[in-house]
N, C-alpha and C positions, 0 to 999 in steps of 0.2 A: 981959216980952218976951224978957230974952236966955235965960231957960231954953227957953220955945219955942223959940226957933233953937237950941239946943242939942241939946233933943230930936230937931227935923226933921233937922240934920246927923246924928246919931248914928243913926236912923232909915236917911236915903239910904245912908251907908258900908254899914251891915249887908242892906240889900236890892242892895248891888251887886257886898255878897260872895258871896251866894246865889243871882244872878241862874245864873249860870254851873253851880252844881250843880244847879238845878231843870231846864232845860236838857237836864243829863246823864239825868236821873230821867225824863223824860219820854222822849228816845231810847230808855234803858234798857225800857220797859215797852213802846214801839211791838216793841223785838224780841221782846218776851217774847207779847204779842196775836199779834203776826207767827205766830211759832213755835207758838204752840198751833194756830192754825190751818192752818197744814201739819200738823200730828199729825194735826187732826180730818180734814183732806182724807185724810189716806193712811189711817186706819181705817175709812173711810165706805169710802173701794174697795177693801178684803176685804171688808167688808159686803157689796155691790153683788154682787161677784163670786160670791159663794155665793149669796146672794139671786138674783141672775136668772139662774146656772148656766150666765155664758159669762165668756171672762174679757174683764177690763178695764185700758186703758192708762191708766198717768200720765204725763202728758208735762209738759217744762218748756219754755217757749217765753222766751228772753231778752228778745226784739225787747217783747212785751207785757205782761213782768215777769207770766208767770203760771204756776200749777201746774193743769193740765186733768187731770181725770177723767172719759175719755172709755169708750164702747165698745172696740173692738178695733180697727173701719175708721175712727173717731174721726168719725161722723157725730152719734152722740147722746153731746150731753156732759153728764155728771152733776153736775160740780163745775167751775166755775170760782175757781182763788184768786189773786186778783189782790196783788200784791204790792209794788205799783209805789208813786210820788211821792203819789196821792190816796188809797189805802189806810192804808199803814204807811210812806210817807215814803221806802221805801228805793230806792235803783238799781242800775242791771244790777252793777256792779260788789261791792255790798252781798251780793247773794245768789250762791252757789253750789250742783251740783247733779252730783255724783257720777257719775248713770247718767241718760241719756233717750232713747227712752221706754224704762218699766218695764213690763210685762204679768203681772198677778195672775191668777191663773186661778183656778177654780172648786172644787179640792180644796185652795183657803187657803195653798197657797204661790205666792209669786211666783217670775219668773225670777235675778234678782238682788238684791245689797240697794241702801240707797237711802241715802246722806249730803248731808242738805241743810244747809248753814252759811249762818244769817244775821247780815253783821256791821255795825255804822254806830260811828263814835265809840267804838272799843273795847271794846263792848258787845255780846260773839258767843254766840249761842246754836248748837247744832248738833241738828239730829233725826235718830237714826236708825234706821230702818226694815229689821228680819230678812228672812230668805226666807220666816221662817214668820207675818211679821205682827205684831210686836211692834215699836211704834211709843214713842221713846224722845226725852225733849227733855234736853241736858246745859246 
């Protein structure tokens, strides 16, 4: 009997040293999901933008932690990426957003480049997106 209590103490200590880094590992990888999918939103509109031969805005809206890939008049939207607390966990404060909106046009360059930094818990990824469409996660 007192090795079972032994083992069960020795057990609890070690799962409540590691509580705290699983924790971190599990943040760590919401920004990593996060950030791939802003990569894939911002290559989808060069895609779009040669594909349907008008160009296309990205915009970032704080209020509903999201990155829209819209038309030009932002009537038809291609991509919504939401970014918020039921997505990837993070808040207005987590994510940043260099230029908004951006306008890709149809000969594959955009107007400007595009620095998105997402941070939570020390754990910051940053994507950066060319004039000429090379979309980059550090």
């Amino acid at each position: 009997m007192l090795e079972l209590m032994l083992v069960v103490v020795v057990l609890g200590i070690v799962s409540a040293m590691s509580a705290g880094r699983i924790h971190d590992i599990m943040i760590q990888q919401r920004i990593v999901r996060a950030a791939t999918a802003v990569q894939n939103g911002l290559e989808a509109a060069f895609a779009l933008a040669s594909r349907n031969r008008q160009p296309i805005r990205v915009s970032w809206s704080a209020s509903a932690m999201q990155l829209a890939v819209t038309d030009r008049s932002g009537t038809v939207a291609y991509r919504k990426i939401g970014l918020g607390a039921d997505a990837y966990g993070l808040q207005s404060g987590n994510v940043s957003v260099s230029r908004s909106p951006l306008e890709i046009y149809p000969g594959g360059l955009a107007n400007d480049t595009l620095l998105v930094t997402l941070s939570a818990n020390g754990s910051t990824k940053k994507i950066r997106m060319t004039r000429a469409g090379l979309v980059r996660v550090e």
